[in-house]
DOVODREN-748538 format. One record per residue (C-alpha): residue in three letters; x negated, y, z negated. Coordinates in steps of 0.02 Angstrom, whole numbers. Layout:
DOVODREN-748538
 code      x      y      z
  ALA      X      Y      Z
...
end
This chain:
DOVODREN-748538
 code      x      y      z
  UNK   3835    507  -3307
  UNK   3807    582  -3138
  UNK   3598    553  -3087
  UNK   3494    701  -3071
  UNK   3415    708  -2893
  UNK   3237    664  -2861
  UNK   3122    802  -2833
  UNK   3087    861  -2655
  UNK   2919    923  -2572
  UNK   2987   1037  -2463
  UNK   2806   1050  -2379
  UNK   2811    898  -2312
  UNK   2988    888  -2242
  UNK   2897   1045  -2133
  UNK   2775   1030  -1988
  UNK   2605   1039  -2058
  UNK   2566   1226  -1954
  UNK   2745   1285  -2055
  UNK   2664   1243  -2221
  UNK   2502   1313  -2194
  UNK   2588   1480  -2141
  UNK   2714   1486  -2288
  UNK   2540   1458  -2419
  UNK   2458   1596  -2312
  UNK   2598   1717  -2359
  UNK   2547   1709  -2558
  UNK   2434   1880  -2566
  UNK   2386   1844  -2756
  UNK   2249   1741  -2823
  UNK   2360   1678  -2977
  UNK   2507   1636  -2860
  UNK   2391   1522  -2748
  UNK   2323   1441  -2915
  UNK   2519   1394  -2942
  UNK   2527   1321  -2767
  UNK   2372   1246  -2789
  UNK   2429   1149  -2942
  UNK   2594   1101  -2892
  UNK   2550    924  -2823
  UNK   2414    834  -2700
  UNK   2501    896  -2546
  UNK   2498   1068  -2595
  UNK   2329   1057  -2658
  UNK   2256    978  -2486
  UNK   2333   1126  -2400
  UNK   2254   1249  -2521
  UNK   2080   1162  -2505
  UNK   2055   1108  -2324
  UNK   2106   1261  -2260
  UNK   2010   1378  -2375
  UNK   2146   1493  -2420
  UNK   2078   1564  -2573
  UNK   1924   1636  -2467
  UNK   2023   1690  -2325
  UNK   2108   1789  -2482
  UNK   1953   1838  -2539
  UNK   1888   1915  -2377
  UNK   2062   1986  -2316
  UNK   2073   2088  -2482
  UNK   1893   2139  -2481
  UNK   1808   2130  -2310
  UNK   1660   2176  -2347
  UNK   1633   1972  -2414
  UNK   1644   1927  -2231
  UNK   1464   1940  -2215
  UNK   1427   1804  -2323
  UNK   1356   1659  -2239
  UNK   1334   1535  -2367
  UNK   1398   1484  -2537
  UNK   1281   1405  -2660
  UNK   1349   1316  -2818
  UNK   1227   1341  -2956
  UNK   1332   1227  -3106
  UNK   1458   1112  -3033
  UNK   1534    921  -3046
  UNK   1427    806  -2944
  UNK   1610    720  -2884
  UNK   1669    841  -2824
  UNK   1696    888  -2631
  UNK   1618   1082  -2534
  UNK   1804   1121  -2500
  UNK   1848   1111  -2680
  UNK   1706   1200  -2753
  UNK   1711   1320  -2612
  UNK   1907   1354  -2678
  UNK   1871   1371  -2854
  UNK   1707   1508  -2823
  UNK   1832   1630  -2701
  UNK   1979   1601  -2830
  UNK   1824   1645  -2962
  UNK   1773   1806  -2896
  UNK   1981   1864  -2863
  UNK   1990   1840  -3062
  UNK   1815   1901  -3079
  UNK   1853   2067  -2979
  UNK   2014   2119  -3082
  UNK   1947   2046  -3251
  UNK   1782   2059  -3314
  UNK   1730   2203  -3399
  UNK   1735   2388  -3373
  UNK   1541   2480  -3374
  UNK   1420   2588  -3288
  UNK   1362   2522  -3129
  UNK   1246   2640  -3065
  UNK   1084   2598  -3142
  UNK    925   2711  -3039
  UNK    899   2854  -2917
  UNK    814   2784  -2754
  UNK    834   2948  -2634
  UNK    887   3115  -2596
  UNK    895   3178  -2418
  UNK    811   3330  -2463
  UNK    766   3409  -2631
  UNK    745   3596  -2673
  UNK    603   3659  -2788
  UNK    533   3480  -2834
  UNK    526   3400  -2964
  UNK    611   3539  -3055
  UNK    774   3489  -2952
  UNK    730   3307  -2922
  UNK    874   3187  -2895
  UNK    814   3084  -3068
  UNK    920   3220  -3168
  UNK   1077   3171  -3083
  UNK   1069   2997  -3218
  UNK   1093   3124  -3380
  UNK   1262   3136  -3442
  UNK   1261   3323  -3499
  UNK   1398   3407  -3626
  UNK   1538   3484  -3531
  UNK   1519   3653  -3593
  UNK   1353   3674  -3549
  UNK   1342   3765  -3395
  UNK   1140   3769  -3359
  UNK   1031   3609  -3343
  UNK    932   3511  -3254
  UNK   1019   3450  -3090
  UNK    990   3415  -2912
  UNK    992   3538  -2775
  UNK    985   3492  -2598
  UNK    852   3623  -2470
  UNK    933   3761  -2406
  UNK   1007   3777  -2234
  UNK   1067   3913  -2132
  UNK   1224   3777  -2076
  UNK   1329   3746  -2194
  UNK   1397   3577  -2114
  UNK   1233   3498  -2143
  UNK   1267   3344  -2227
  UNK   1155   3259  -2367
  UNK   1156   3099  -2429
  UNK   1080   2996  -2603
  UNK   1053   2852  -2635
  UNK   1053   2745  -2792
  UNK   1008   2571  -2882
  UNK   1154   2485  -2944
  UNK   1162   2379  -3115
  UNK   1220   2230  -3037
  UNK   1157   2128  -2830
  UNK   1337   2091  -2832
  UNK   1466   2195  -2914
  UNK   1648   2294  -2906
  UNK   1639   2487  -2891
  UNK   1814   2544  -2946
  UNK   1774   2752  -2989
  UNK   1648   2887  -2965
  UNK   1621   3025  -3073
  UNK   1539   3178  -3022
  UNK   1518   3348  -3103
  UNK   1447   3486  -2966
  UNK   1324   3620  -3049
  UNK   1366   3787  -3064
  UNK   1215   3915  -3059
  UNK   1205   4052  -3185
  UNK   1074   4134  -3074
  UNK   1224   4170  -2975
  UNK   1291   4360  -3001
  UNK   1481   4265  -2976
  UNK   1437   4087  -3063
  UNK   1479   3993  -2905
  UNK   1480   3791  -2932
  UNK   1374   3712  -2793
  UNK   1488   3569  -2737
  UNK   1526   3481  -2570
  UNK   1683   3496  -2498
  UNK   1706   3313  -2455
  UNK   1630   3169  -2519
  UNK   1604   2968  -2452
  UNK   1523   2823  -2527
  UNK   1441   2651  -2447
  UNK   1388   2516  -2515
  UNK   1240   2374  -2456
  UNK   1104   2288  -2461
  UNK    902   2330  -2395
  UNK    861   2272  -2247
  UNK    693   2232  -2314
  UNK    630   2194  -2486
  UNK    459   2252  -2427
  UNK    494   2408  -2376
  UNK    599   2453  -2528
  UNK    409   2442  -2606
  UNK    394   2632  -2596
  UNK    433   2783  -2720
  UNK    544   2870  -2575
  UNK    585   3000  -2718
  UNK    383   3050  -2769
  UNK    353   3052  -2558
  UNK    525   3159  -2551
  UNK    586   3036  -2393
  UNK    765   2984  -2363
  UNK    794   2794  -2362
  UNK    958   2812  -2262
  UNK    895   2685  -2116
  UNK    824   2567  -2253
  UNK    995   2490  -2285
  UNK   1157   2394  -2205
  UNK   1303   2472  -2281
  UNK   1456   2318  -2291
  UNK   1559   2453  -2376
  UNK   1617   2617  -2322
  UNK   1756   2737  -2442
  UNK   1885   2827  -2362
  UNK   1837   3035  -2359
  UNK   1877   3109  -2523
  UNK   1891   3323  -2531
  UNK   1795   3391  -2701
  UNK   1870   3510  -2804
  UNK   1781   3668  -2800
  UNK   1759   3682  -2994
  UNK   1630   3649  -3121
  UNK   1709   3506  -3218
  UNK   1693   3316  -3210
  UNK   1782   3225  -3056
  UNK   1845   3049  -3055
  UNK   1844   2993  -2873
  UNK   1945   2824  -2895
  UNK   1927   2709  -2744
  UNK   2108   2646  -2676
  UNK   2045   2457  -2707
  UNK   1900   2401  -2810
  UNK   1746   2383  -2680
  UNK   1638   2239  -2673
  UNK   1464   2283  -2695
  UNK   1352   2171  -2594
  UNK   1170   2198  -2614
  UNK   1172   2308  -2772
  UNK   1137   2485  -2683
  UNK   1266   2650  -2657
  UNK   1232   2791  -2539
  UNK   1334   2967  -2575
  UNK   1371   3089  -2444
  UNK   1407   3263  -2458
  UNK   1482   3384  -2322
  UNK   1507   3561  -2333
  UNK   1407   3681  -2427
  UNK   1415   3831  -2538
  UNK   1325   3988  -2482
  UNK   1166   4073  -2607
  UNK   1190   4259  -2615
  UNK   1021   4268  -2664
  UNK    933   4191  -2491
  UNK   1090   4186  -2376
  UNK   1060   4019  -2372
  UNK   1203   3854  -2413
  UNK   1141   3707  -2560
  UNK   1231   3571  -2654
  UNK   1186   3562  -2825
  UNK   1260   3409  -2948
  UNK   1219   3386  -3120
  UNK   1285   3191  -3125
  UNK   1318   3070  -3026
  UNK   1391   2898  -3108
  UNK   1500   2747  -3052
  UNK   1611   2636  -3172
  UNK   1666   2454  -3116
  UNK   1623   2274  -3147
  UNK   1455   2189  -3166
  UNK   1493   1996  -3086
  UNK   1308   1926  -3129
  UNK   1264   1826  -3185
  UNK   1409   1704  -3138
  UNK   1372   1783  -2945
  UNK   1230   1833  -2875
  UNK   1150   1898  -2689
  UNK   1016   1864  -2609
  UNK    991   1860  -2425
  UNK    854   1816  -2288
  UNK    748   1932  -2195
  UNK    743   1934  -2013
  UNK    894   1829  -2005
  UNK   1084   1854  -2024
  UNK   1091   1707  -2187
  UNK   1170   1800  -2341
  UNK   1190   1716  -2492
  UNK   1338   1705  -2650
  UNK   1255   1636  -2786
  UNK   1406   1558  -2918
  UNK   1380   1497  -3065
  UNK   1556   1414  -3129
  UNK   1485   1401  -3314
  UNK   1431   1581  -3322
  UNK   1587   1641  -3271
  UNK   1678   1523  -3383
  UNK   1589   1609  -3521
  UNK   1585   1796  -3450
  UNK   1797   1769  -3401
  UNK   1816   1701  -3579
  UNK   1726   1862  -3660
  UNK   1835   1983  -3548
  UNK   1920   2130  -3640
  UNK   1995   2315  -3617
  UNK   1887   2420  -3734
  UNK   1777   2504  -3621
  UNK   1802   2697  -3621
  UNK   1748   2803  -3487
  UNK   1610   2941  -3529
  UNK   1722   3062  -3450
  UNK   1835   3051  -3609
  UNK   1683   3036  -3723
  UNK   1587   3203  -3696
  UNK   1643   3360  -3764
end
């Protein structure tokens, strides 16, 4: 009976900068799991190198800002590398499996409001029945350019989440002889974290001030055009974006002009986001006056959050009548 062959590590019959560059080429977080468990060798290469965060931060940039990783549950044995490896293979699962909700959680500013409070930003949280054409909304000031941008700004659910959609639904005035919708023509969205706790210790919205310069943005979307219709939008981002920080700024370009004062306004009824909430398994935090930003991971959290993962979330978009 003819012997079967022993197995071969092709790895090591290569030179070690060959191996690395082969294990570099897997661009999927389950594939480099596989590698990783496929023997010592493979696993060393996988570790010491840190491939599963240079995964991490080639599929979502924005992580490259973190600084430093801090294990909250973890084996006492076992080495930074290692627990470094399993956290960035963590949030790769994390990102494309937890569940589906809301992520936008508060208003925090408007640019500008028209007629306050009657038109305050706070309205822009009510999800309102599709058929009804008047209620409360925002409306930006009027301006005699209609290329004057504004921008708002909102609390997320989550210091560290996954934005995957925005909906929006633009508000059409029946004040209006013709029942124009106020939308923007275009629309962008960041993502970020304060710059300072302190001065986040303000109601910008009461005071009518625009927080713009109060914030780093580690995210920024592509330009999206709006449809120029009164109906719900769903904006969906080309990749899920990493939210680091737990804040989202919206910008608007391109107005619609009032008959009544000559004038151009944007007016939205709703602003909401739908993605992934990561905490409690990670968490942000970060250091003012210095450049330290902080993953918080917590391996049994995510154990039990990854474990409780399921499809049945339904977007409101599909709820409403």
């Amino acid at each position: 009976m003819e012997e079967t062959p022993a197995a071969i590590d092709f790895l090591k019959c290569l030179e070690p900068d060959m191996a690395l560059k082969i294990l570099t080429c897997l661009d999927r977080s389950t594939d480099l799991l596989r590698a990783f468990a496929v023997s010592r060798h493979w696993q060393n290469i996988v570790v010491s190198n840190g491939l599963s965060k240079k995964l991490c931060t080639t599929k979502f940039p924005e992580l490259a800002c973190i600084t430093h990783l801090v294990q909250l549950s973890y084996q006492d044995n076992s080495v930074d590398t290692l627990r470094d490896h399993w956290a960035y293979a963590s949030i790769l699962r994390a990102i494309n499996s937890f569940n589906l909700s809301y992520c936008i959680e508060a208003p925090m500013s408007a640019s500008s409001t028209n007629n306050y409070p009657e038109e305050t930003i706070k309205y822009t949280m009510i999800l309102q029945n599709r058929i009804i054409r008047q209620g409360n909304y925002w409306s930006s000031n009027g301006s005699y350019d209609p290329e004057t941008p504004e921008t708002l700004i909102y609390i997320l659910m989550s210091s560290f989440c996954v934005v995957t959609e925005i909906m929006l639904h633009p508000f059409q005035g029946l004040f209006e002889t013709d029942f124009r919708s106020h939308p923007s023509q275009f629309v962008r969205f960041r993502m970020g974290h304060p710059k300072s706790l302190k001065e986040l210790n303000y109601d910008f919205i009461e005071a009518q001030e625009c927080a713009d310069d109060k914030f780093i943005w580690t995210y920024t979307s592509p330009i999206f055009p709006i449809m120029q219709e009164n109906e719900y939008q769903l904006i969906r981002l080309p990749k899920p974006a990493v939210c680091i920080g737990g804040y989202m700024q919206i910008e608007l370009w391109g107005r619609v002009k009032n008959i009544s004062d000559g004038k151009y306004y944007l007016c939205y009824l709703h602003f909401q986001a739908t993605g992934r909430k990561l905490t409690p398994a990670f968490s942000f935090k970060f250091e003012e006056g210095s450049n330290n930003k902080y993953l918080m991971y917590d391996a049994k959290e995510f154990k039990k959050m990854y474990s409780q993962s399921d499809d049945s979330f339904v977007h409101p978009i599909y709820k409403i009548a």
